[in-house]
PAZATI-697723 format. One record per residue (C-alpha): chain; residue in three letters; x, y, z; residue number from 0. Coordinates in steps of 0.02 Angstrom, whole numbers. Example, Ala and Ser with C-alpha at 12.3 -4.5 7.8 and 13.67 -1.06 7.14 Angstrom:
BEGIN
A;ala;615;-225;390;0
A;ser;684;-53;357;1
end
This chain:
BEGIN
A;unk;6895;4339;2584;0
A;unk;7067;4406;2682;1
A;unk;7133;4482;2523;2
A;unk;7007;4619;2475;3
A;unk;7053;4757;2391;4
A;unk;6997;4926;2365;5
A;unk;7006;5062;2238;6
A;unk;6934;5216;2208;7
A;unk;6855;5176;2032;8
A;unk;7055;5233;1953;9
A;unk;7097;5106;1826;10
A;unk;7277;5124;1833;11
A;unk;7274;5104;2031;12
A;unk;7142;4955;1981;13
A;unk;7272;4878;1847;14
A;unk;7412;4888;1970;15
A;unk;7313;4794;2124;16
A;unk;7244;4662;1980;17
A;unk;7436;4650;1907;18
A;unk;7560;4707;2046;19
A;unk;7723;4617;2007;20
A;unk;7714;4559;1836;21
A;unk;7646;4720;1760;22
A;unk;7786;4802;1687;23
A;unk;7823;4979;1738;24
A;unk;7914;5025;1604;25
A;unk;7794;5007;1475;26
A;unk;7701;5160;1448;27
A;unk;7501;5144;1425;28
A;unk;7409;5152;1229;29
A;unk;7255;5247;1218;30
A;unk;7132;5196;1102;31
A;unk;6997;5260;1029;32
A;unk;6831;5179;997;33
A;unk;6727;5268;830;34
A;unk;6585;5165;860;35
A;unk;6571;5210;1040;36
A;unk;6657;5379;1041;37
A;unk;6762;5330;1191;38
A;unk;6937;5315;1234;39
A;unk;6999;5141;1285;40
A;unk;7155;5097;1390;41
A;unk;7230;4972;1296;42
A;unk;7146;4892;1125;43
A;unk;6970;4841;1216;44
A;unk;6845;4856;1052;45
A;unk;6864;4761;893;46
A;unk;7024;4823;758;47
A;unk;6895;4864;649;48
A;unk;6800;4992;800;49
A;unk;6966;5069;844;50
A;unk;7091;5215;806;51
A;unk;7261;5214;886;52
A;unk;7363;5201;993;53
A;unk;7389;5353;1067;54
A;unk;7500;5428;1214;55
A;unk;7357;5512;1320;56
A;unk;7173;5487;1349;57
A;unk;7149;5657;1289;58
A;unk;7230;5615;1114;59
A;unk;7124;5478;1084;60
A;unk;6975;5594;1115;61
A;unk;7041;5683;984;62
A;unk;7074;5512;849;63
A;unk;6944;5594;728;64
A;unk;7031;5754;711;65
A;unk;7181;5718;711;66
A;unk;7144;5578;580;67
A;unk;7055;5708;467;68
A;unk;7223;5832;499;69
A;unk;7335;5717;442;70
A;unk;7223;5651;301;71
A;unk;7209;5852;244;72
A;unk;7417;5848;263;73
A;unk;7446;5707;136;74
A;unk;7324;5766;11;75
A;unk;7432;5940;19;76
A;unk;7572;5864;8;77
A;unk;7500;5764;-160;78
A;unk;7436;5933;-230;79
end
């Protein structure tokens, strides 16, 4: 085919090639994280029930668990 594209394995470079005009720059991307998997998704990928988020950064959805158990530890304090 004459319209082959290439990418280095990046899935933002991949999303813009796939999307190009009618992605939406503006809108920033939600991580996601997958606690049947242990992985980060871009974008809700996994079943609701599979997934903690969204989150700002990949690295913040690595962290979903901790930061759930954090916050969890917060509002008991907070009931105490």
């Amino acid at each position: 085919m004459g319209d082959e594209r290439h990418h280095d394995g990046n899935f933002h470079e991949l999303a813009e090639e796939l999307l190009g005009d009618i992605a939406n720059p503006h809108l920033e991307p939600e991580w996601w994280f997958d606690v049947r998997t242990k992985q980060a998704e871009l974008g809700p990928q996994s079943p609701s029930s599979d997934r903690i988020g969204p989150f700002k950064t990949r690295e913040e959805a690595l962290r979903a668990e901790q930061i759930v158990a954090e916050r969890a530890a917060a509002w008991n304090d907070e009931d105490d």
